[in-house]
mmCIF file of the N, C-alpha and C atoms, coordinates in Angstrom:
data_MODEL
# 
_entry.id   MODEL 
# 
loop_
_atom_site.group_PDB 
_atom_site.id 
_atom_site.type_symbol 
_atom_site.label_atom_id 
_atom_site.label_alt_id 
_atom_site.label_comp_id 
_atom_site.label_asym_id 
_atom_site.label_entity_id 
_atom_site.label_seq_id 
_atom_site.pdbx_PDB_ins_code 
_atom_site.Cartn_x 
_atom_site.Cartn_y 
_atom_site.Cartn_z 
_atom_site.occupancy 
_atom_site.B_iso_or_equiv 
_atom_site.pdbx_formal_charge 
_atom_site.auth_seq_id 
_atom_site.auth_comp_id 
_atom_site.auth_asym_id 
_atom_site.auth_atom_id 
_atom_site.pdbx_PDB_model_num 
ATOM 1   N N  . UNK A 1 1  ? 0.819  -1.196 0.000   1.00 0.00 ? 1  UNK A N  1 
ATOM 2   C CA . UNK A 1 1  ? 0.000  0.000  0.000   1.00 0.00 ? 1  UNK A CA 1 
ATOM 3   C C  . UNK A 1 1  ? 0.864  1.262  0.000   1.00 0.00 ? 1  UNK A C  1 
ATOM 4   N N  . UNK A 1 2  ? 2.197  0.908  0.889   1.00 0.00 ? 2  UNK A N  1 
ATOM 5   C CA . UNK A 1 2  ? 2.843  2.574  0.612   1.00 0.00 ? 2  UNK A CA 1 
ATOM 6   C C  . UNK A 1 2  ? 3.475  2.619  -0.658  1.00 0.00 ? 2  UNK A C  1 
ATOM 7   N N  . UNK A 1 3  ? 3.989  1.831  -0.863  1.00 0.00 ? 3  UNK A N  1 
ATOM 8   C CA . UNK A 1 3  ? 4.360  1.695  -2.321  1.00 0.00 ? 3  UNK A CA 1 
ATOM 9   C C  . UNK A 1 3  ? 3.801  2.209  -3.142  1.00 0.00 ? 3  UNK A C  1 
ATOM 10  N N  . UNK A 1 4  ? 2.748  1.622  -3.607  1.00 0.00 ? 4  UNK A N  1 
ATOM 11  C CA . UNK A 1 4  ? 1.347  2.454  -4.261  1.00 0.00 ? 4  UNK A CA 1 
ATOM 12  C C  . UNK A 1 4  ? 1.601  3.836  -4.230  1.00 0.00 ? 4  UNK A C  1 
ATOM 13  N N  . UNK A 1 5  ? 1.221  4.311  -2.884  1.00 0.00 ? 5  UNK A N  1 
ATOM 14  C CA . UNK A 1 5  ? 1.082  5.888  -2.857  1.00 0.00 ? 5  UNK A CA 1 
ATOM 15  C C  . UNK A 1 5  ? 2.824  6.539  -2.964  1.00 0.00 ? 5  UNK A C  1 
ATOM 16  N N  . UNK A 1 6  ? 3.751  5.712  -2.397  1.00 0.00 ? 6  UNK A N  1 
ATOM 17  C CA . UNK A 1 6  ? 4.743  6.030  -3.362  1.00 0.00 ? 6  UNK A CA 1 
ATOM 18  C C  . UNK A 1 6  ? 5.105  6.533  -4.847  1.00 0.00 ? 6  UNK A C  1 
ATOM 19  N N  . UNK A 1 7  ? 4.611  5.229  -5.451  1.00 0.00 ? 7  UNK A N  1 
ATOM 20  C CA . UNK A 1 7  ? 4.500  5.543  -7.013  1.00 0.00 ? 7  UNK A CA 1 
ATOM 21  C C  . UNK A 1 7  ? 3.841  6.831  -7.494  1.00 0.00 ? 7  UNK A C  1 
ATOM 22  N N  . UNK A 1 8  ? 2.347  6.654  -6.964  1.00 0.00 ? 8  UNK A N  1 
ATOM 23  C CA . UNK A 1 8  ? 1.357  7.600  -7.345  1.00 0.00 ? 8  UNK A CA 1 
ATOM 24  C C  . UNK A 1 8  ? 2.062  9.066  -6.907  1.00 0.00 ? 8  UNK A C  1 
ATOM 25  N N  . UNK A 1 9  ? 2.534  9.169  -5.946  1.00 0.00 ? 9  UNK A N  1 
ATOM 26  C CA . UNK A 1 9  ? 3.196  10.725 -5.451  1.00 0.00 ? 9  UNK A CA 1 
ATOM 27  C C  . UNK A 1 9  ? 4.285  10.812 -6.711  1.00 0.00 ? 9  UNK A C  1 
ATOM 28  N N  . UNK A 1 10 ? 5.471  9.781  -6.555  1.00 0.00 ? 10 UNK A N  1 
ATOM 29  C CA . UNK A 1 10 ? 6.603  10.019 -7.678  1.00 0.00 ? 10 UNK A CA 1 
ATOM 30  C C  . UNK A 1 10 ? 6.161  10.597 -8.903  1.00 0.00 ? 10 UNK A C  1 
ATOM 31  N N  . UNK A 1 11 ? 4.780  10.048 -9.507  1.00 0.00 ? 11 UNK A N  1 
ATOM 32  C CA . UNK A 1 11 ? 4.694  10.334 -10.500 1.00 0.00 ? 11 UNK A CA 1 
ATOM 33  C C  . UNK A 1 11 ? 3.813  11.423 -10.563 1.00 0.00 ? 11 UNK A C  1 
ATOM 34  N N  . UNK A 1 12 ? 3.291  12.293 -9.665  1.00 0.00 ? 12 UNK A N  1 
ATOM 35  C CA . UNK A 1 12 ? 2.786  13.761 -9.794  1.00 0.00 ? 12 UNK A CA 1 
ATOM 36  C C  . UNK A 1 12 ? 4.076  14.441 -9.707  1.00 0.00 ? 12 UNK A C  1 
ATOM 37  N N  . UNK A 1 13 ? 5.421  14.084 -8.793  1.00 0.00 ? 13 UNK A N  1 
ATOM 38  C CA . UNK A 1 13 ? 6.278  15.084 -8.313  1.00 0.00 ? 13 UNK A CA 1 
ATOM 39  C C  . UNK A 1 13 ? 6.872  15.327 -9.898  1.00 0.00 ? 13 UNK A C  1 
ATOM 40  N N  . UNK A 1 14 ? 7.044  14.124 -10.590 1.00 0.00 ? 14 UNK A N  1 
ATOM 41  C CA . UNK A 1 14 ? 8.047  13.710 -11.800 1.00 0.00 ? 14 UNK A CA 1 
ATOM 42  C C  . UNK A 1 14 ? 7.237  14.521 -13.196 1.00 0.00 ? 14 UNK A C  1 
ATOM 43  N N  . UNK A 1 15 ? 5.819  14.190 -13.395 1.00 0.00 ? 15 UNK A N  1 
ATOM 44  C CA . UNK A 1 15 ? 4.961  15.120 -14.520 1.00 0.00 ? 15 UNK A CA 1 
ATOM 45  C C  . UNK A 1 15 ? 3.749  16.177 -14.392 1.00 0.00 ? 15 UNK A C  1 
ATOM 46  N N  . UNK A 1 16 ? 3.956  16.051 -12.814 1.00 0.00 ? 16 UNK A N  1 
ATOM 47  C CA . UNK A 1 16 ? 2.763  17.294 -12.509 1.00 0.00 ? 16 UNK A CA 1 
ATOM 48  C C  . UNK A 1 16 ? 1.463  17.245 -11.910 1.00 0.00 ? 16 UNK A C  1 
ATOM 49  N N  . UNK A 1 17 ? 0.728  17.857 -11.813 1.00 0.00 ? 17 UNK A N  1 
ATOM 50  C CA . UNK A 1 17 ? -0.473 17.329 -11.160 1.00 0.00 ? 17 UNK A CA 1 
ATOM 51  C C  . UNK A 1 17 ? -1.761 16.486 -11.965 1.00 0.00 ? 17 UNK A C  1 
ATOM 52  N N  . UNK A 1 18 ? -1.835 15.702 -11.503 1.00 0.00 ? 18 UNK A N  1 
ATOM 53  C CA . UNK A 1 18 ? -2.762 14.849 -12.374 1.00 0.00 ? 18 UNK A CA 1 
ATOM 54  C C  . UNK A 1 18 ? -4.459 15.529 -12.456 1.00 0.00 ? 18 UNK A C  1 
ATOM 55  N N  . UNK A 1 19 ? -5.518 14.554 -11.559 1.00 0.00 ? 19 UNK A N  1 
ATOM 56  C CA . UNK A 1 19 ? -6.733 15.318 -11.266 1.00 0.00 ? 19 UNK A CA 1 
ATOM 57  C C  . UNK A 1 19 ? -7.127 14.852 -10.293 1.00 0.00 ? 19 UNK A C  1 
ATOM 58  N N  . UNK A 1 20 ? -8.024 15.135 -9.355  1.00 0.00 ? 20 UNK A N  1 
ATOM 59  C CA . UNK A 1 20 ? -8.557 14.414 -8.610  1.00 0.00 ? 20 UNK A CA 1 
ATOM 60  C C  . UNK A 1 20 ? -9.056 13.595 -7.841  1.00 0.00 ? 20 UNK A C  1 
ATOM 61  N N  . UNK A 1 21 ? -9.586 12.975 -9.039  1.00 0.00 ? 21 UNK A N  1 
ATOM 62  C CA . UNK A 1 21 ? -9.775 11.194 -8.833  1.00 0.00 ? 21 UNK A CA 1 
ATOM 63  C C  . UNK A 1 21 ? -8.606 10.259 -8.499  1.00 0.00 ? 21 UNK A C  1 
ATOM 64  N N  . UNK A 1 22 ? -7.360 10.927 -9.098  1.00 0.00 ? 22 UNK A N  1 
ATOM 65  C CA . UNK A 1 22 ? -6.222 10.265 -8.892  1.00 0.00 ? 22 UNK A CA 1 
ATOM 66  C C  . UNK A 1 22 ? -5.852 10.889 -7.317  1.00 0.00 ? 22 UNK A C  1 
ATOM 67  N N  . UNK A 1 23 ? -5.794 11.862 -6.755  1.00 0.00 ? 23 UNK A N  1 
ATOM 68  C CA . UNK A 1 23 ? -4.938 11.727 -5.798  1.00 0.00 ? 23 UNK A CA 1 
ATOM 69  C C  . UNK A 1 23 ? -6.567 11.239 -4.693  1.00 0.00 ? 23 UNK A C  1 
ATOM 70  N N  . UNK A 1 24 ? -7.463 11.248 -4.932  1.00 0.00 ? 24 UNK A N  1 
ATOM 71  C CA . UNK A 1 24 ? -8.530 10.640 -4.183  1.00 0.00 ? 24 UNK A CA 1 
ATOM 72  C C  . UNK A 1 24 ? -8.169 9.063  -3.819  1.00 0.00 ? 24 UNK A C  1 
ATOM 73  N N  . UNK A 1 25 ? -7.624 8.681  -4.516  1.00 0.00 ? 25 UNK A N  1 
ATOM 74  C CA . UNK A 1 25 ? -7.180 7.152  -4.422  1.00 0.00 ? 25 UNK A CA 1 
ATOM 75  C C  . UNK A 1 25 ? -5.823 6.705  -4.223  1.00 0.00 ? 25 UNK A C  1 
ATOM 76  N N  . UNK A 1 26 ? -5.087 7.687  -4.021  1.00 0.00 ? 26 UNK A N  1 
ATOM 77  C CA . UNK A 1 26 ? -3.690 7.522  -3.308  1.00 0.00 ? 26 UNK A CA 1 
ATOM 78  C C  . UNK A 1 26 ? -4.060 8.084  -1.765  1.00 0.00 ? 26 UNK A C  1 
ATOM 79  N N  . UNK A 1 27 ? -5.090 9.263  -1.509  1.00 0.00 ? 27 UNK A N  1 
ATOM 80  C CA . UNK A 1 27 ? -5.329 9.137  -0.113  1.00 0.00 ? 27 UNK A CA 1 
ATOM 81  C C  . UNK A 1 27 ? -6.112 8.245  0.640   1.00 0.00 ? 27 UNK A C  1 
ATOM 82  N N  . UNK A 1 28 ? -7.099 7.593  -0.551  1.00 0.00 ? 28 UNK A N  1 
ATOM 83  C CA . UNK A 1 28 ? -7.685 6.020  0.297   1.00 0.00 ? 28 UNK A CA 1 
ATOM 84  C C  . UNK A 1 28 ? -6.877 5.517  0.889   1.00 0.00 ? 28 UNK A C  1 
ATOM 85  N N  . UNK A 1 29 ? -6.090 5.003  -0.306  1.00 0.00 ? 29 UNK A N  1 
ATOM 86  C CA . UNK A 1 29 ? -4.691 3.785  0.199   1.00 0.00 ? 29 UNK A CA 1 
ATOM 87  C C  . UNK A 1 29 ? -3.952 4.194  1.003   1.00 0.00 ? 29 UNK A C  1 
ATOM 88  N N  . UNK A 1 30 ? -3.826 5.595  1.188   1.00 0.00 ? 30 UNK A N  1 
ATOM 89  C CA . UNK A 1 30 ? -2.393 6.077  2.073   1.00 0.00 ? 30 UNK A CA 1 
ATOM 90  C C  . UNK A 1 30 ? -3.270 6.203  3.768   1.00 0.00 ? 30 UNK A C  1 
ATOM 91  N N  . UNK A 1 31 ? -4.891 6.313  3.677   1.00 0.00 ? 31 UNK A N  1 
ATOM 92  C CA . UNK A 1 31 ? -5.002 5.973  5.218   1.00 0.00 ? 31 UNK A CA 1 
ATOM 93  C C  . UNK A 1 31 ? -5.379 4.581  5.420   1.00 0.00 ? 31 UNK A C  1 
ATOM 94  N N  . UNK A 1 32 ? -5.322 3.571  4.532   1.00 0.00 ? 32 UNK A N  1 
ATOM 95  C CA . UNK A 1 32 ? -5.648 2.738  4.587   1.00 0.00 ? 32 UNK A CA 1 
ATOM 96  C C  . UNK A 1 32 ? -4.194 2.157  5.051   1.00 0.00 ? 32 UNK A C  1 
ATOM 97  N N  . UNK A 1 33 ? -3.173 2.328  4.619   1.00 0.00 ? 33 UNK A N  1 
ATOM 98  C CA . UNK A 1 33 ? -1.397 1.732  4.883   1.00 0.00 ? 33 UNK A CA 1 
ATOM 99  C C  . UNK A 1 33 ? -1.303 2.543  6.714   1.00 0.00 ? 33 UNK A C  1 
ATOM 100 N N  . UNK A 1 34 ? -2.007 3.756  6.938   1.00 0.00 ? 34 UNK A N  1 
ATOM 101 C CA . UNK A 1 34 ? -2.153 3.869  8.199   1.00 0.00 ? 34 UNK A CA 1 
ATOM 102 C C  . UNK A 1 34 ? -2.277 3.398  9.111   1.00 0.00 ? 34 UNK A C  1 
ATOM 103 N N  . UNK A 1 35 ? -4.034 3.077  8.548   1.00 0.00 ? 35 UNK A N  1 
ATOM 104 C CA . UNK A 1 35 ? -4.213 2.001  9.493   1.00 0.00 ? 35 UNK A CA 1 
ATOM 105 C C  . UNK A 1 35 ? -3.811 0.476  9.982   1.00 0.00 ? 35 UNK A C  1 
ATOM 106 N N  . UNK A 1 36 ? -3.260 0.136  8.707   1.00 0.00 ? 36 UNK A N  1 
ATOM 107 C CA . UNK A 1 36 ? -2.767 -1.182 8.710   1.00 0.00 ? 36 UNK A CA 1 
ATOM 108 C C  . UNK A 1 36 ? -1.075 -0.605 9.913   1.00 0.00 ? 36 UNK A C  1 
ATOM 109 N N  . UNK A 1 37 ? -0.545 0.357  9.579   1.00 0.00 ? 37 UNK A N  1 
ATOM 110 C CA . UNK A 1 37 ? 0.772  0.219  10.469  1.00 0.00 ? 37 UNK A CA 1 
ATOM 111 C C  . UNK A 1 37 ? 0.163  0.520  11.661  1.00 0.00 ? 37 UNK A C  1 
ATOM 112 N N  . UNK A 1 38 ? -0.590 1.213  11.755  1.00 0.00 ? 38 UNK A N  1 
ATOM 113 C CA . UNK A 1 38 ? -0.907 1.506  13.922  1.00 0.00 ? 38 UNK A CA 1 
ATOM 114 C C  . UNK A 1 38 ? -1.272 0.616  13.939  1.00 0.00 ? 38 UNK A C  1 
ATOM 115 N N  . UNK A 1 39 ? -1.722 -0.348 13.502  1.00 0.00 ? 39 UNK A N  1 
ATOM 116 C CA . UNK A 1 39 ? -2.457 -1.439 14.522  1.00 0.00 ? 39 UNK A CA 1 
ATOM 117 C C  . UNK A 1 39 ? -1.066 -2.463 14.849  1.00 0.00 ? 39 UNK A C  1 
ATOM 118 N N  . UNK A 1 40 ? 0.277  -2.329 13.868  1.00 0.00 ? 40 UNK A N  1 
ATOM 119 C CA . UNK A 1 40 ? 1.927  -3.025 14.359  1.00 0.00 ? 40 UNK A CA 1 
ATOM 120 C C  . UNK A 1 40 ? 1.730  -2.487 15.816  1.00 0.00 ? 40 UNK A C  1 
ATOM 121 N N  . UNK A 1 41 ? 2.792  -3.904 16.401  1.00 0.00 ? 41 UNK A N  1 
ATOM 122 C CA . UNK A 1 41 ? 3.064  -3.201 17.587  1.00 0.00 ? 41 UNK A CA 1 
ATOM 123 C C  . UNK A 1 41 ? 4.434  -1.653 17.038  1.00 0.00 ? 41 UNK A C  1 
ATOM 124 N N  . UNK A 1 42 ? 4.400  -1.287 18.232  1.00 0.00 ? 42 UNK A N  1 
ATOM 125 C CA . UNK A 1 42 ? 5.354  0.474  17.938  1.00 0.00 ? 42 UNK A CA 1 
ATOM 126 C C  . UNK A 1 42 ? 6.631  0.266  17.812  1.00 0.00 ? 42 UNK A C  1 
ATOM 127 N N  . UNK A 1 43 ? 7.462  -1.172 18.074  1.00 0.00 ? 43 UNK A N  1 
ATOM 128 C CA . UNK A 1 43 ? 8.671  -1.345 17.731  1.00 0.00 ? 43 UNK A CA 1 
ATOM 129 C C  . UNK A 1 43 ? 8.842  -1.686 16.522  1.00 0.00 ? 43 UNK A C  1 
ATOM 130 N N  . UNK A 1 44 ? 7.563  -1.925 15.511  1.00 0.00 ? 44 UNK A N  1 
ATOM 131 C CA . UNK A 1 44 ? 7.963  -2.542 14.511  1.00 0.00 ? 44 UNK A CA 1 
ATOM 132 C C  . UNK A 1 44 ? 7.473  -1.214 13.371  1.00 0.00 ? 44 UNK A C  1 
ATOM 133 N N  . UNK A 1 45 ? 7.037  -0.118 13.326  1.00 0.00 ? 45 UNK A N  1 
ATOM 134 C CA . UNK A 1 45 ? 6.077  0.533  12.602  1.00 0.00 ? 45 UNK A CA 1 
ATOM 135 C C  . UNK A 1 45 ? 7.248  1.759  12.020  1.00 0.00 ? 45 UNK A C  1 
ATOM 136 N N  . UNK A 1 46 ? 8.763  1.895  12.947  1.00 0.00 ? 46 UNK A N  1 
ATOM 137 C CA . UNK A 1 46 ? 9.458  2.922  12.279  1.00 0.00 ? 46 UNK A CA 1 
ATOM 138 C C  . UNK A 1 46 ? 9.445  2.951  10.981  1.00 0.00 ? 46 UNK A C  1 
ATOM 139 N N  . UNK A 1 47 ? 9.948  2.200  10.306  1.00 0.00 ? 47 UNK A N  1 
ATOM 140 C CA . UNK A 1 47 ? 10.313 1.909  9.228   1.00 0.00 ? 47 UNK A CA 1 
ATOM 141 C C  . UNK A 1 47 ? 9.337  2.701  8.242   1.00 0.00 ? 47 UNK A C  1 
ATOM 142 N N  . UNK A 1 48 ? 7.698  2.302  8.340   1.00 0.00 ? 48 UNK A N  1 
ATOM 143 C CA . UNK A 1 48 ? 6.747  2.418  7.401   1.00 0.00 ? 48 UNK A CA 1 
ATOM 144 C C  . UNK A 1 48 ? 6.509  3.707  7.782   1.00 0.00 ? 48 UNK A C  1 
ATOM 145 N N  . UNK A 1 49 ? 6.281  3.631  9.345   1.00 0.00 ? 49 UNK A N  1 
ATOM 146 C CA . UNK A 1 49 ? 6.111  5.199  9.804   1.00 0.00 ? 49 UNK A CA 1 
ATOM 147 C C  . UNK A 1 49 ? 6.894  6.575  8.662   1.00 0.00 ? 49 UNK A C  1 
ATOM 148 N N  . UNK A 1 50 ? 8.548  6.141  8.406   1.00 0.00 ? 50 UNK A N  1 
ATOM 149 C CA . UNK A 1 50 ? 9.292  6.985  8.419   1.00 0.00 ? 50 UNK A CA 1 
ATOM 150 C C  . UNK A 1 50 ? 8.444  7.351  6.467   1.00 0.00 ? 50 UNK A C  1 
ATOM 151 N N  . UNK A 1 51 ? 8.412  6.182  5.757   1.00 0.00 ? 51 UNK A N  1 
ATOM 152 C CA . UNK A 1 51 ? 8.256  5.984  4.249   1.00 0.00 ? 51 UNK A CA 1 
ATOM 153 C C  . UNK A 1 51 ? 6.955  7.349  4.744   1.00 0.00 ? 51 UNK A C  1 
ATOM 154 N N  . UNK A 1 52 ? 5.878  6.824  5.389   1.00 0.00 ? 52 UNK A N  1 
ATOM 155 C CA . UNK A 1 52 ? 4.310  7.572  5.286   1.00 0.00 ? 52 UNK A CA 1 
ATOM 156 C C  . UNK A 1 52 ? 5.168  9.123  5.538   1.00 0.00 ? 52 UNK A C  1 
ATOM 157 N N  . UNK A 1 53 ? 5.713  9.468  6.127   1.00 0.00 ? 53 UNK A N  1 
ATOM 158 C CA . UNK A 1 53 ? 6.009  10.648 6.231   1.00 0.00 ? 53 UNK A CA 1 
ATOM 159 C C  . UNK A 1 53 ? 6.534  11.440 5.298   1.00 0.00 ? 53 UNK A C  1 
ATOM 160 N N  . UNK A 1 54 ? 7.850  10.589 4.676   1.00 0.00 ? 54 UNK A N  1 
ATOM 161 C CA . UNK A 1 54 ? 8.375  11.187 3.659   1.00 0.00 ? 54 UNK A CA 1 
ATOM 162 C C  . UNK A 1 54 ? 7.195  11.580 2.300   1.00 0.00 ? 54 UNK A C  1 
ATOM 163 N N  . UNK A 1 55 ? 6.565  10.730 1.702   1.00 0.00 ? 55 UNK A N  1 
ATOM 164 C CA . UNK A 1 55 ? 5.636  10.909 0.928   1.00 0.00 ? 55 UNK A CA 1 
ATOM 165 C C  . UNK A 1 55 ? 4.581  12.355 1.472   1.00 0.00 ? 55 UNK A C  1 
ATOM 166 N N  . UNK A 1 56 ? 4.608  12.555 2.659   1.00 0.00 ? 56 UNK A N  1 
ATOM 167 C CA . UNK A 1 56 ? 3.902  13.540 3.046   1.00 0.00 ? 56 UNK A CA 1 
ATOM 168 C C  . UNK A 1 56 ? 3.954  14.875 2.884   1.00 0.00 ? 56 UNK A C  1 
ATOM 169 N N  . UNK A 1 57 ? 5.795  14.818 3.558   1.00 0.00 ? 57 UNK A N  1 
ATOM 170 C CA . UNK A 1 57 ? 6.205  16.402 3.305   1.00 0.00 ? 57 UNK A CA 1 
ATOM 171 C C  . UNK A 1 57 ? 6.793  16.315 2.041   1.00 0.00 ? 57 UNK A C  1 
ATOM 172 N N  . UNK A 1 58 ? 6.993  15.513 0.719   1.00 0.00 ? 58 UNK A N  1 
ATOM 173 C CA . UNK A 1 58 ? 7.564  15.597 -0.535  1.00 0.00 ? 58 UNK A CA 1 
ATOM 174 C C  . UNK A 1 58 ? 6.237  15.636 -1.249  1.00 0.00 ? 58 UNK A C  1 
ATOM 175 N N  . UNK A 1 59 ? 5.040  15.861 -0.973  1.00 0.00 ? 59 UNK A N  1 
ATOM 176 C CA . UNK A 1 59 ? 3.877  16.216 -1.343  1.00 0.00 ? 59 UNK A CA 1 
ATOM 177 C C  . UNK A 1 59 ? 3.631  17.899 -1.453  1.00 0.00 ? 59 UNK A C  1 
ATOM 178 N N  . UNK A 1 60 ? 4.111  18.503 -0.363  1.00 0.00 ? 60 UNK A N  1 
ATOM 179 C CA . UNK A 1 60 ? 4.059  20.092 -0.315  1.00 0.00 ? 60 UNK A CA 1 
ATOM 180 C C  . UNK A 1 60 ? 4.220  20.440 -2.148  1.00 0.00 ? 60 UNK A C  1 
ATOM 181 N N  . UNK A 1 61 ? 2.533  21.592 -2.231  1.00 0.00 ? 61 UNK A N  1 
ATOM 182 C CA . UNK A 1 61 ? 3.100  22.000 -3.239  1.00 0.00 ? 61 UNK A CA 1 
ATOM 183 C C  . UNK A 1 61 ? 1.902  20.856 -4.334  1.00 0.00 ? 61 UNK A C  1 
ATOM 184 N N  . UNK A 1 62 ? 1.709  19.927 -4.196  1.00 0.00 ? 62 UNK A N  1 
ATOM 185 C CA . UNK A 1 62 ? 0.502  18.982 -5.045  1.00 0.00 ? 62 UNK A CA 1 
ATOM 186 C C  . UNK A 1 62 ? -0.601 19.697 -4.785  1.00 0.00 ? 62 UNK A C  1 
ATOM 187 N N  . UNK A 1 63 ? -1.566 19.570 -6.071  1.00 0.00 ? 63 UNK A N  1 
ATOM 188 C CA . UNK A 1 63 ? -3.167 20.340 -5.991  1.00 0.00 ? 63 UNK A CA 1 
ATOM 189 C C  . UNK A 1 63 ? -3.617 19.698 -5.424  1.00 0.00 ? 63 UNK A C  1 
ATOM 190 N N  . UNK A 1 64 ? -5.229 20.133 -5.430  1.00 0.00 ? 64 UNK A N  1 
ATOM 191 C CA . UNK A 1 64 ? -6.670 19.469 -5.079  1.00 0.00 ? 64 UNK A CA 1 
ATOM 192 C C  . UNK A 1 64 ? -6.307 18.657 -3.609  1.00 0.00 ? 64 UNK A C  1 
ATOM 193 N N  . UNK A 1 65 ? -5.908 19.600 -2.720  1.00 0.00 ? 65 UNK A N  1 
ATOM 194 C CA . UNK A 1 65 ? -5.599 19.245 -1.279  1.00 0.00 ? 65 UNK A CA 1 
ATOM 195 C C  . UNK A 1 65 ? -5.160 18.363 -0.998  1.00 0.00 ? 65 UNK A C  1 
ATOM 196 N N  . UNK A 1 66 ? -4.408 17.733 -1.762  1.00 0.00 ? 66 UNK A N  1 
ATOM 197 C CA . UNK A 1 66 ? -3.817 16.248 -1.411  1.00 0.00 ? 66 UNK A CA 1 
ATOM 198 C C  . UNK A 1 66 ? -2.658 16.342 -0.514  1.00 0.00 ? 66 UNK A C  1 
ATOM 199 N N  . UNK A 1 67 ? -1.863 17.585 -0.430  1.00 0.00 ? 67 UNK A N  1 
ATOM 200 C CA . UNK A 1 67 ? -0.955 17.636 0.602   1.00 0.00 ? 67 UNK A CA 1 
ATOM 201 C C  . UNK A 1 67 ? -1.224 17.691 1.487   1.00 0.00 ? 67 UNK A C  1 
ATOM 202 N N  . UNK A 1 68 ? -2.525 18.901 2.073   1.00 0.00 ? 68 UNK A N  1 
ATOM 203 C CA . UNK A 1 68 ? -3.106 18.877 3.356   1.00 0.00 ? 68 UNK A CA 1 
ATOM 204 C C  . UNK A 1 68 ? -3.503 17.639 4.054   1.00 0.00 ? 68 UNK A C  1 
ATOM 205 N N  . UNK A 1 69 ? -4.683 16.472 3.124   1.00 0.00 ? 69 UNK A N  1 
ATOM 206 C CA . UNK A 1 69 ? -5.370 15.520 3.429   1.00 0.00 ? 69 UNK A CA 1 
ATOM 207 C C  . UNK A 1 69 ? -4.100 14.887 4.334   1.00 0.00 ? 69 UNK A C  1 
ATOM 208 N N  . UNK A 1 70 ? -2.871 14.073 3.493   1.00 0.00 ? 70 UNK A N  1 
ATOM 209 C CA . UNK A 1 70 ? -1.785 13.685 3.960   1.00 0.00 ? 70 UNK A CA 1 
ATOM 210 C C  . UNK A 1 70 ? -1.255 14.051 5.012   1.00 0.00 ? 70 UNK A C  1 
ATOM 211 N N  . UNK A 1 71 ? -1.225 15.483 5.160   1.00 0.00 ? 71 UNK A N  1 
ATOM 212 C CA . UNK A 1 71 ? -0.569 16.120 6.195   1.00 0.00 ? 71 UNK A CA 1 
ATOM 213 C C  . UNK A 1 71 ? -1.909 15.492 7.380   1.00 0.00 ? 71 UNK A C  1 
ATOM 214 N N  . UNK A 1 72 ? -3.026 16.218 7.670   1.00 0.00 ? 72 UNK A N  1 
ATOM 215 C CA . UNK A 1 72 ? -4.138 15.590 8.414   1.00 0.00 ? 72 UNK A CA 1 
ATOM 216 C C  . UNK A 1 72 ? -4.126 14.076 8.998   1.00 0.00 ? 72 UNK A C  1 
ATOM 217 N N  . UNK A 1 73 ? -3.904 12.749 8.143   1.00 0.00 ? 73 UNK A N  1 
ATOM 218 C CA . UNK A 1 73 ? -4.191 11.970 8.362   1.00 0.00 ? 73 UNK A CA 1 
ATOM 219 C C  . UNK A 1 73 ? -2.781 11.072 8.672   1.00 0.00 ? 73 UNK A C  1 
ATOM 220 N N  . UNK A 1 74 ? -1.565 12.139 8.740   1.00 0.00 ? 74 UNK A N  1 
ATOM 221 C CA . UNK A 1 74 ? -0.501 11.241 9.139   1.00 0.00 ? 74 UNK A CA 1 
ATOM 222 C C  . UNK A 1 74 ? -0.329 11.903 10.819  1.00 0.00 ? 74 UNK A C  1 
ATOM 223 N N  . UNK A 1 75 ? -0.539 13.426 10.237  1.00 0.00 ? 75 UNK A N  1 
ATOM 224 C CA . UNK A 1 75 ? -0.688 14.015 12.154  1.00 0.00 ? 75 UNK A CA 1 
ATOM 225 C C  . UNK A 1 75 ? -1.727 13.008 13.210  1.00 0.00 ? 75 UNK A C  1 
ATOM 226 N N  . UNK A 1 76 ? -2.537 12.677 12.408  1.00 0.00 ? 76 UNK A N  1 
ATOM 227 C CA . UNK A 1 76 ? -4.168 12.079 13.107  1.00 0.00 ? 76 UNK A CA 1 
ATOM 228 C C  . UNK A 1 76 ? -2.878 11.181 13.568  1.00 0.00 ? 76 UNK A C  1 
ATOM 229 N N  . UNK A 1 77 ? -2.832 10.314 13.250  1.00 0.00 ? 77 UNK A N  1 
ATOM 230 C CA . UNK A 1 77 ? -2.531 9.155  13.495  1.00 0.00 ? 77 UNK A CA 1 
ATOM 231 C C  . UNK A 1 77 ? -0.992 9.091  14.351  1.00 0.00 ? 77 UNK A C  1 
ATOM 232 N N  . UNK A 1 78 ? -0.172 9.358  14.033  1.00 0.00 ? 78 UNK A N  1 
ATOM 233 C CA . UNK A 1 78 ? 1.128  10.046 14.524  1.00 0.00 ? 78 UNK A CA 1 
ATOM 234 C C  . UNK A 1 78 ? 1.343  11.087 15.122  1.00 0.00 ? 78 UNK A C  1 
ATOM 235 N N  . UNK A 1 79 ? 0.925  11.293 16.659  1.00 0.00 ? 79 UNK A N  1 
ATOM 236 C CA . UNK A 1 79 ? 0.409  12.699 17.209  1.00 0.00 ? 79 UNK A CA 1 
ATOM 237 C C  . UNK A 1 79 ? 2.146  12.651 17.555  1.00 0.00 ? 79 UNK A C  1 
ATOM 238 N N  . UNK A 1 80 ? 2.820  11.792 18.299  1.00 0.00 ? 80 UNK A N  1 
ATOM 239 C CA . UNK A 1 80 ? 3.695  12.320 18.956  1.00 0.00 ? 80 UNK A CA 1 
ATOM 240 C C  . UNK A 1 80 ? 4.795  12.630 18.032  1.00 0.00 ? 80 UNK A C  1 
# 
């Protein structure tokens, strides 16, 4: 799943902003890879933790609120 939204980010950063529908479905998957890592126990979640983040702040700058959403739903989840 981060992978996915990996790709899908690489390839807005790499040709630009796509539309909508597309980053609508990289933020499904990207709270969906959320939820799947909080429910790891917390010794095991750095790793994915660190990937969800990077995709987050290398988002700054993408349309149709997809940076914010990201930003929102990795804070939600990752308060500390």
């Amino acid at each position: 799943m981060i992978y996915y939204v990996e790709c899908g980010n690489k390839f807005t950063l790499d040709y630009g902003d796509v539309d909508q529908f597309f980053y609508d479905a990289l933020i499904e998957m990207y709270t969906k890879a959320i939820k799947n890592v909080t429910k790891m126990p917390k010794e095991k979640q750095g790793p994915f933790r660190k990937r969800l983040e990077r995709i987050m702040k290398s988002s700054s700058g993408i349309g149709w609120g997809y940076h914010d959403d990201l930003c929102h739903f990795f804070y939600e989840a990752f308060q500390s």
